[in-house]
LUMTIKE-11829 format. One record per residue: x, y, z of N, C-alpha, C in turn; residue in three letters. Coordinates in steps of 0.001 Angstrom, whole numbers, plus 500000, padded with zeros to 6 digits. Last residue first. Layout:
XYZXYZXYZALA/...
! end
This chain:
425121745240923062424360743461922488423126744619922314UNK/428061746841921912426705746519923050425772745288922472UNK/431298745038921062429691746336920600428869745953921899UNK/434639744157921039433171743916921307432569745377921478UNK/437528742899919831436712743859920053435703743492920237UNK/440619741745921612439334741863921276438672742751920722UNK/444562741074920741443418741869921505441619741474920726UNK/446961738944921584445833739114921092444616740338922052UNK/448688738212923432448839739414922799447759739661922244UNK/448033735495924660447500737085925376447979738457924854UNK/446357733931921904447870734280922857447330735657923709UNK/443505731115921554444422732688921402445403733334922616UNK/443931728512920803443684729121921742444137730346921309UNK/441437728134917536442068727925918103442313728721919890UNK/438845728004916024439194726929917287440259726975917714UNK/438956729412913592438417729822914510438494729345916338UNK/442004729898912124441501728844912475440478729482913958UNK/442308733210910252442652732018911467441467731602911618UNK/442950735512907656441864734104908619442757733382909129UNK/444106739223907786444016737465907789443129737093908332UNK/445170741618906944444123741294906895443888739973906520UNK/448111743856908323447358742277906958445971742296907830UNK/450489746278907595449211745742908468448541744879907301UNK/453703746104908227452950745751907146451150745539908340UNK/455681745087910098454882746528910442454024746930909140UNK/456269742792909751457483743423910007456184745017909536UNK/452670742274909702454025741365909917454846742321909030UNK/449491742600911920451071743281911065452226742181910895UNK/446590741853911346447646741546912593448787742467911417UNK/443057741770912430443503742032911974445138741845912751UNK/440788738418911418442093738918912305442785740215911679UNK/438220736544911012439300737645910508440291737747911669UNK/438446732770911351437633734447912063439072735079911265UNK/436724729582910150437441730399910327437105732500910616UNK/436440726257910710435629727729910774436650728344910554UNK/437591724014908130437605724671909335436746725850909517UNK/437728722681906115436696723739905878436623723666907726UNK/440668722044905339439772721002905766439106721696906328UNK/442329723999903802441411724628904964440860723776905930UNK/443912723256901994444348723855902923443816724259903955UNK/441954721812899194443017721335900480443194721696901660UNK/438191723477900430440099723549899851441001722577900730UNK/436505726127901829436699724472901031437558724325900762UNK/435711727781904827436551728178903406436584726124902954UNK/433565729736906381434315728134906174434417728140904770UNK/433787732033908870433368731240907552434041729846907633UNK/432915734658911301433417733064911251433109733088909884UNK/433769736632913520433247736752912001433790735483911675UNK/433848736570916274432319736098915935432385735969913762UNK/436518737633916544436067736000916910434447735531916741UNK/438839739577915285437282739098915140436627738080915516UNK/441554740030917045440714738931916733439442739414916834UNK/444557741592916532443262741756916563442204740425916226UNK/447869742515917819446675741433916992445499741606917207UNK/449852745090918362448694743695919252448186743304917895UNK/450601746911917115451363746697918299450648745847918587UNK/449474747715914283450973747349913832451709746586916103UNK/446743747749915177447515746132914659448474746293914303UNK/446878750769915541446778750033916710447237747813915962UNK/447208752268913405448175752114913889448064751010915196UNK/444419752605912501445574752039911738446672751055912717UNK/441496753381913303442897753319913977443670752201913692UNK/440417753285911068439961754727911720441429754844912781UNK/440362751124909933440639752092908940440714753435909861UNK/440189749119911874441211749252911237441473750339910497UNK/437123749596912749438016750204913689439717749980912827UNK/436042749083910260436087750711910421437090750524911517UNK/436445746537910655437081747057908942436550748830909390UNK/434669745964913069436490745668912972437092746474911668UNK/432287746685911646432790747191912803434439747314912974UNK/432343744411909551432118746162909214432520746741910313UNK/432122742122911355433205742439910642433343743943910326UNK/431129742745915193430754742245913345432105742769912780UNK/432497742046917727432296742952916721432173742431916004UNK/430781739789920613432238740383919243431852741282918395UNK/429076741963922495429228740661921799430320741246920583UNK/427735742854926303428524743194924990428687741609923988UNK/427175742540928575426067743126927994426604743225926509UNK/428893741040930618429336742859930132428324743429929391UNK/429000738646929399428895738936931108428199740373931378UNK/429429738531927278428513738472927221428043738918928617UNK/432674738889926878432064740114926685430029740106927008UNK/432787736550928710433469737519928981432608738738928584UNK/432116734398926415431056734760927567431787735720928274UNK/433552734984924498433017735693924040431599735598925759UNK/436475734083925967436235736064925468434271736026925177UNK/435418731765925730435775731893927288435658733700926629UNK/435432731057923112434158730844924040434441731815925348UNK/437912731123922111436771732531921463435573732125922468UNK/439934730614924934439351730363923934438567731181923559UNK/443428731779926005441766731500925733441158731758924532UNK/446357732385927312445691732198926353444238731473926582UNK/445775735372930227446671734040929953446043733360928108UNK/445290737444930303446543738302930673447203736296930608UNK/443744739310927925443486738483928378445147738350928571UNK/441739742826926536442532741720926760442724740495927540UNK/439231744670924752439881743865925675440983742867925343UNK/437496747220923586438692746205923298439114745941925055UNK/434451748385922325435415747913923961436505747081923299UNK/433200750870920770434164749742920554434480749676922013UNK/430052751479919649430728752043921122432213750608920791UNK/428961753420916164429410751916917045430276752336918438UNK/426652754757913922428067755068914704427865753672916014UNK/426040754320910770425765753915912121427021754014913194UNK/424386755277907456425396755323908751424945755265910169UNK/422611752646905781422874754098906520424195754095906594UNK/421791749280907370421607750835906108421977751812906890UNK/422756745998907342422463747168907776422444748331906098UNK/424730743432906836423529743648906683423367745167908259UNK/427030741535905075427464741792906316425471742674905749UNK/429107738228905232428053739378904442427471740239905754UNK/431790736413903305430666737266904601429963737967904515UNK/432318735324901180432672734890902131431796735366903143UNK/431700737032899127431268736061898797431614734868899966UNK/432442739261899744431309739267899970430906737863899933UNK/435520738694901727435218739307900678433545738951900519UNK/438406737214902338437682737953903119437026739135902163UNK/439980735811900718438563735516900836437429736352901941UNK/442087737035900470441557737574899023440232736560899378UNK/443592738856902728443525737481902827442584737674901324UNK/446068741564902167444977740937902959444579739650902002UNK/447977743388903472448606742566902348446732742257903375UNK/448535746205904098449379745588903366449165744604902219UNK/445077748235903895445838747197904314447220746441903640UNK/443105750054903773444463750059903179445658749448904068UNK/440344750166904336441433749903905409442912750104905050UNK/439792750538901784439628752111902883440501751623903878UNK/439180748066901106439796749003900492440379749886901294UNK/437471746522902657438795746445902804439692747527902452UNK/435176748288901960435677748756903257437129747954903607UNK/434536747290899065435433748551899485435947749161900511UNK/434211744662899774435507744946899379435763746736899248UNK/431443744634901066432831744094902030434067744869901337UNK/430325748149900610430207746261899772431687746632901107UNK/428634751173901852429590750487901311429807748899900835UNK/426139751553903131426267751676901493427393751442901046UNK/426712751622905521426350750395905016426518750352903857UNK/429732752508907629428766753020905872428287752113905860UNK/430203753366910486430117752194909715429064752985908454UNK/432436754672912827430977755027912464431231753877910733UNK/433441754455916203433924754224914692432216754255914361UNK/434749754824919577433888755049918414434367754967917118UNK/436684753187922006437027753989920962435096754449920344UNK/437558751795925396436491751944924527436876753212923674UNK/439107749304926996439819751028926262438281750788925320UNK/437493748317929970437770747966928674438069749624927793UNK/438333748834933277437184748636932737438366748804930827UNK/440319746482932693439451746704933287439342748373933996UNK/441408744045930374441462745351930536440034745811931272UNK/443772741226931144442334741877930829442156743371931416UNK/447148742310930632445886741324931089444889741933930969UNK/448336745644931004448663744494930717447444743750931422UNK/446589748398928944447320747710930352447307746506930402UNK/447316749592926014446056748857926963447237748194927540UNK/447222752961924387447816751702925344446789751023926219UNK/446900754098921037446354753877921890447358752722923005UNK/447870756805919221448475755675919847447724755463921336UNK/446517757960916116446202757912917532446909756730918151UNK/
! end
């Protein structure tokens, strides 16, 4: 499915559906995403995610037409009655529409951790889904940072 979102914040927001397994673990819904290349802490022991069943989800993706912060998107989607997508949400909207992080970036901005390690000085950190040379990855970014207006959102009903 090739989805287009109009340039700068998207008004009213491209809304999709995706339906979420709980009975699935973090790592098999990476699985299913069949992702290039993904980050090897985005995994249970990093996030956790809580529900049963199946649960079908309303996706709003939005945009932002200058760079901002995960505060400034997330009172945006709060304005709207809406809040970032949980991770399970983002790992069905990757597996259901592939093709949409090979053209925009995707920021999870509520799925935060904090990783230990030289490399991390245990920054927060949010998934992302993004493509590099049309490879789709499954990365952490620095939760604090500004995000580019390529970057797209997702947000659920509150």
């Amino acid at each position: 499915m090739k989805m287009q979102m109009a340039q700068g914040q998207a008004n009213p927001p491209h809304i999709v559906h995706v339906t979420v397994d709980y009975s699935l673990t973090i790592e098999d819904m990476v699985r299913l995403g069949n992702f290039g290349w993904t980050n090897g802490d985005v995994d249970s022991k990093h996030f956790e995610i809580t529900g049963e069943g199946m649960k079908s989800f309303v996706i709003y993706i939005s945009a932002f037409q200058r760079e901002v912060a995960g505060n400034l998107a997330r009172s945006h989607m709060k304005q709207k009655g809406q809040k970032p997508a949980p991770l399970e949400v983002g790992l069905a909207f990757a597996a259901t529409f592939p093709n949409v992080q090979t053209t925009r970036p995707i920021a999870l901005i509520d799925v935060m951790t904090r990783l230990s390690g030289a490399n991390t000085n245990a920054r927060p950190r949010v998934v992302c889904l993004t493509s590099t040379l049309g490879r789709r990855d499954l990365s952490l970014k620095p939760a604090d940072i500004m995000w580019s207006p390529e970057y797209l959102f997702l947000a659920v009903d509150e």
